[in-house]
N, C-alpha and C positions, 0 to 999 in steps of 0.2 A: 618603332619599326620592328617587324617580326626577323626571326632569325632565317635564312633562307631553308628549305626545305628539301630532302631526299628525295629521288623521283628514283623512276624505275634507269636502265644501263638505257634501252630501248628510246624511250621520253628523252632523255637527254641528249645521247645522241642526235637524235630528230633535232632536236632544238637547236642543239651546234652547226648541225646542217643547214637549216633556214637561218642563223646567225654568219655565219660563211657569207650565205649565198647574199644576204641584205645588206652587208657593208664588208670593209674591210679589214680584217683582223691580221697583224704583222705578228703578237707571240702567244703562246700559252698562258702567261697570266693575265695577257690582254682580254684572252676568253674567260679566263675563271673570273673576274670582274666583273665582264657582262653577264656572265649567266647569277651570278649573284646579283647583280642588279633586277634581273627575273625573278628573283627568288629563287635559284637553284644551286644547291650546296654543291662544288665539285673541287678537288685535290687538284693542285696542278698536275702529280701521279698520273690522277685518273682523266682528267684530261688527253697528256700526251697522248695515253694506250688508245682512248675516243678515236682522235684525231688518224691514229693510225688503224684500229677497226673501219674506221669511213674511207680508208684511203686519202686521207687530205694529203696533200703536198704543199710546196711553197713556192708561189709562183710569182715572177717579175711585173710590177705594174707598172704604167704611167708616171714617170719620175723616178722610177728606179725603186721604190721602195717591194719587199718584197712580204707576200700573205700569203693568208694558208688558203687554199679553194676546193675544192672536190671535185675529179674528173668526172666525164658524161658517166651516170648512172648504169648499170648493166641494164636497167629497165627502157633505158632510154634508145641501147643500140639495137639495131633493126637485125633480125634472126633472118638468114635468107632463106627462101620459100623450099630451098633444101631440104634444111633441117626441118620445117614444119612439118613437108611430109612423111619425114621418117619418122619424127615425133608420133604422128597425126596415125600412119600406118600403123604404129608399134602398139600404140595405146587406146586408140579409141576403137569401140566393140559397138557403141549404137547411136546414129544421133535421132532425135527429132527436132521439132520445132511449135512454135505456136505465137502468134503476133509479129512482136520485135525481139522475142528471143530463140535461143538456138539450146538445144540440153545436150551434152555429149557425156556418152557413159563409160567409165574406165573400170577396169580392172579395181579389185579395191588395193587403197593405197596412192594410185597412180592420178587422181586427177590435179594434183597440181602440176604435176611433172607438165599436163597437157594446157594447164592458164599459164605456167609460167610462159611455154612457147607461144601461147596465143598474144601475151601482153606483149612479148618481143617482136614479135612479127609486124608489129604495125598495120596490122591491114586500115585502109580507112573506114570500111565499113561496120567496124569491131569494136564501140564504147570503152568497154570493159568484162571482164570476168571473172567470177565466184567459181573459188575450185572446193569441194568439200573433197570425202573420201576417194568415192568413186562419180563423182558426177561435178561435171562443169556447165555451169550457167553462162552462158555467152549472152548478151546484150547487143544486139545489132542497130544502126543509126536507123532512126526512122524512113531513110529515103532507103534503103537496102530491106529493110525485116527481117525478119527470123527466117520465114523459108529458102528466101536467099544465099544467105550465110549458111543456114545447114546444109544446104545442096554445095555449095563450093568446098565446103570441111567434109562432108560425105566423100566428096571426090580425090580431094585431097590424101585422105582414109585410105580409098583404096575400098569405102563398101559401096 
């Protein structure tokens, strides 16, 4: 058997996360166990600090016993079409479009500021999106397209 392995803070993390969420873990050494069972080397130290970088908590199940779980994600909560717009106002300078996608152009620096609010937003129409410097890739569902979606974010804009 090999000796378990160092992985990055990021990697492991992650791992603790989807180890959470697939079963139920009651303590800290109960994870350092499993994640060496993975192969992943981690302190119970470095653990605990994980555990509270994620937000985990310790929450009551079924029978009474209690684990650790991870509250709804920020990615997960829905940003109200408020904020979009202010968002959307502040920072987007040009959209276009082409097929099923949407390009939105930000200031440089700023374009995640403008994917992070789009991934929050939940729109349905909205896959996903790539924020580089100054430009966001939006992904629009096939049954919406790109000119779609850039016309509602144009408006939204305010161009």
């Amino acid at each position: 058997m090999t000796a378990p392995a160092r992985v990055s803070k990021t990697q492991r993390q992650h791992r603790i996360a989807k180890l959470l969420e697939e079963q139920a873990v009651a303590s800290q050494p109960e994870l350092v166990r499993l994640l060496a069972a993975e192969g992943l080397r981690a302190t119970q130290a470095t653990v605990s600090r994980d555990l509270e970088d994620l937000g985990a908590v310790k929450v009551r199940v079924r029978g009474g016993e209690t684990v650790y779980a991870i509250p709804e994600l920020a990615r997960e909560r829905v940003a109200p079409e408020d904020h979009l717009r202010r968002v959307l106002g502040d920072w987007v300078v040009e959209v276009a479009s082409s097929a099923n996608l949407a390009v939105l152009r930000t200031p440089p620096g700023s374009a995640h500021v403008v994917g992070s609010a789009l991934d929050r937003a939940g729109l349905p129409e909205i896959i996903g999106t790539v924020a580089g410097d100054d430009t966001v890739l939006v992904v629009a569902s096939e049954n919406a397209g790109g000119a779609k979606v850039a016309k509602r974010l144009s408006s939204l804009a305010g161009l």
